[in-house]
N, C-alpha and C positions, 0 to 999 in steps of 0.2 A: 504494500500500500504506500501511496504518497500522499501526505499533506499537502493540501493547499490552502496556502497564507497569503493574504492582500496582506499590505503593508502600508498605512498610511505617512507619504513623506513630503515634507518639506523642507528645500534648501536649507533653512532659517535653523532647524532640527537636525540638521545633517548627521551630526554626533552622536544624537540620541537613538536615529535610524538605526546606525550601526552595530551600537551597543544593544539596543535591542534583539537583531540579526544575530549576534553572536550569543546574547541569550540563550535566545530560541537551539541557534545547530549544537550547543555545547550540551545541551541535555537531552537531545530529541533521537529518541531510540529508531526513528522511521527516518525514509527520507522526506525532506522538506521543500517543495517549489515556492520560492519567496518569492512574490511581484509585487514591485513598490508601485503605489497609486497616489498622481499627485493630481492638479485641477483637471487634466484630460481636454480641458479647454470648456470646463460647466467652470459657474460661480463659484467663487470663493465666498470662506467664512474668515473667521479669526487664524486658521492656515486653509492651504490650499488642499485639500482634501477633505473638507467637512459636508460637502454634498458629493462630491464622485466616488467616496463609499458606498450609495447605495446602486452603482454601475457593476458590482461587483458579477452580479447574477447572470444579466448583460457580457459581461467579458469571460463569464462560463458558458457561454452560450445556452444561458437557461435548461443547464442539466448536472449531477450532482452536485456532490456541496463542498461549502469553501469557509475558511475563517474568515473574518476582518478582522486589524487590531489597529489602534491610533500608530501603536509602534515608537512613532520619538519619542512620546512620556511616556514609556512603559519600561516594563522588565520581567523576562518571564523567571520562574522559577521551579518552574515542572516539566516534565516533559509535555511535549503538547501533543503526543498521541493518545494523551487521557483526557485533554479536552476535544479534540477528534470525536474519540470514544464515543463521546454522550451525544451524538447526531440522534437526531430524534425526527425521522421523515413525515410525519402527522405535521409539523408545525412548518410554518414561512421560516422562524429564524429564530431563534434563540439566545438571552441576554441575561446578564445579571441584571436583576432586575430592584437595581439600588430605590430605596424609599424615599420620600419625598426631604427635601432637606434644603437648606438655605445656605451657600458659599461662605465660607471664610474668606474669599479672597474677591472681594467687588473688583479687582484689576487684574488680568491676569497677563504671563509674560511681562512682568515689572523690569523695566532697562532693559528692553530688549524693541529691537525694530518691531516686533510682533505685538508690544502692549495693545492691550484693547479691554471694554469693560467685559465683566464674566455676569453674564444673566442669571437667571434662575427661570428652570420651567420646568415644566410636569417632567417625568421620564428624562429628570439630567441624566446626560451619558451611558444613558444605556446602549444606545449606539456606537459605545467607544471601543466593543468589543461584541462582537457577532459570531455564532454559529449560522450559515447560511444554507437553505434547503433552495439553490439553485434552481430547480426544477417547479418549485412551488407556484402557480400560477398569478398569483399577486405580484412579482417580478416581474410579470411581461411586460406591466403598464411603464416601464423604468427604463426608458432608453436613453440614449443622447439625444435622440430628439423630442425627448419628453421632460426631460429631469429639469431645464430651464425652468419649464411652468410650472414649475409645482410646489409648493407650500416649502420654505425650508425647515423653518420647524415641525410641518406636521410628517417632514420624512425622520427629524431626528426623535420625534416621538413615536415614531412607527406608526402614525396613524393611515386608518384606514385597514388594520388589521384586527379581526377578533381577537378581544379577550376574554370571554365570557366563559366561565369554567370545564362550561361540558363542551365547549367549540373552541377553545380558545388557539389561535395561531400564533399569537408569542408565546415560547415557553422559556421556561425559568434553568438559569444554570446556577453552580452553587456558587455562594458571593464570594469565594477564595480567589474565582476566576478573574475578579476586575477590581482588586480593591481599592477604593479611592482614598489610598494613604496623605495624603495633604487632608482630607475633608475628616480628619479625626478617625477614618474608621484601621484595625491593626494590621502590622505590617505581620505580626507573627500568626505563622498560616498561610501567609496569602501565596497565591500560586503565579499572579500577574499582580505587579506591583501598578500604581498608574497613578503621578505626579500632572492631576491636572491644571493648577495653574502654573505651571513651568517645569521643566524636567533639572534635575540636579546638577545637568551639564551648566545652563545659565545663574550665573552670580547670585542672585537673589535669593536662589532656592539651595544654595549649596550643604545647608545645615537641613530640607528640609527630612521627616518623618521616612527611616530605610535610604535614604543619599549614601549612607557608606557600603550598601548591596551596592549600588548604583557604579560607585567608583571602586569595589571590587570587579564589577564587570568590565568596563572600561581598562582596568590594568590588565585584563586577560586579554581585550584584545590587542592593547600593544604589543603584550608577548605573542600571541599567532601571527600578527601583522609580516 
């Protein structure tokens, strides 16, 4: 079997793509097809890849399935054949499905080209990390020549898909998978670390919550380099 991983990248995050990358193949017992995904030439958000994640399905040609992950603020910590694993074909797409919560951080990428304000809305970042059922026909609506028109936020909230318990088309992964270590929740456990208002690479955040996994990572890949 082979993993497939979108990758979401931006120049801006270069460093963090990377060290994430080497995350990911340094613990991954399968092999790994990594594709970096940047704006594709749709709209940008706060980086270039906050809407051409959901092209992902699209660039499967709408048949099995595929990870997303933000990627530059992240760190995996597991192998990711055990997030694989939990494909579940009944649903569109599968997410930690973090609870409603209010930012610590109203600015996020502080000193950096990328500053911008950090919102707050239903279903924050559950997007930030996907199990994708390719195949699912809710994908089809989702092409290049669709994705311009379409709500930004109601793709980052996944709308337009059931949730309703006996139907539901989102399903739940367990929250080790995405944990949003800056937002208070723990690094111990977590199996994807995920520095959402700046990754530890940029100044600002270099103390924050798990930065020294962070820059253990990064010294491994200067050694494989």
């Amino acid at each position: 079997m082979t993993v497939r991983l979108f990758c979401g990248f931006d120049p801006r995050e270069g460093l963090g793509f990377h060290v994430f990358c080497d995350s990911v193949l340094q613990r991954a017992t399968v092999p790994v097809a990594i594709q970096p995904i940047s704006s594709l030439g749709m709209p940008v958000g706060s980086n270039e890849f906050t809407y051409s994640r959901f092209l992902v399905p699209w660039l499967m040609d709408f048949s099995g399935h595929a990870i997303f992950a933000d990627a530059c603020d992240m760190l995996m910590l597991a192998d990711i054949r055990e997030l694989d694993d939990l494909f579940d074909s009944s649903k569109a797409v599968q997410v930690v499905q973090h609870p409603p919560y209010t930012t610590r951080h109203r600015i996020k990428y502080v000193g950096t080209a990328m500053e911008c304000p950090n919102r707050d809305y239903a279903r924050k970042n559950w997007a930030s990390l996907m199990l994708l059922n390719c195949a699912h026909p809710y994908w089809r609506a989702i092409t290049p020549d669709t994705l311009a028109g379409c709500s930004g936020l109601s793709l980052l909230q996944l709308g337009g898909l059931k949730r309703e318990k006996d139907a539901a088309e989102v399903g739940a992964l367990p929250d080790e998978w995405n944990r949003l270590v800056d937002e208070d929740q723990p690094v111990d456990g977590a199996k994807v670390l995920h520095w959402t208002a700046g990754m530890p690479g940029f100044a600002m955040y270099r103390d924050t919550p798990g930065a020294a996994l962070w820059r253990t990572q990064l010294y491994h890949l200067h050694e494989v380099a």
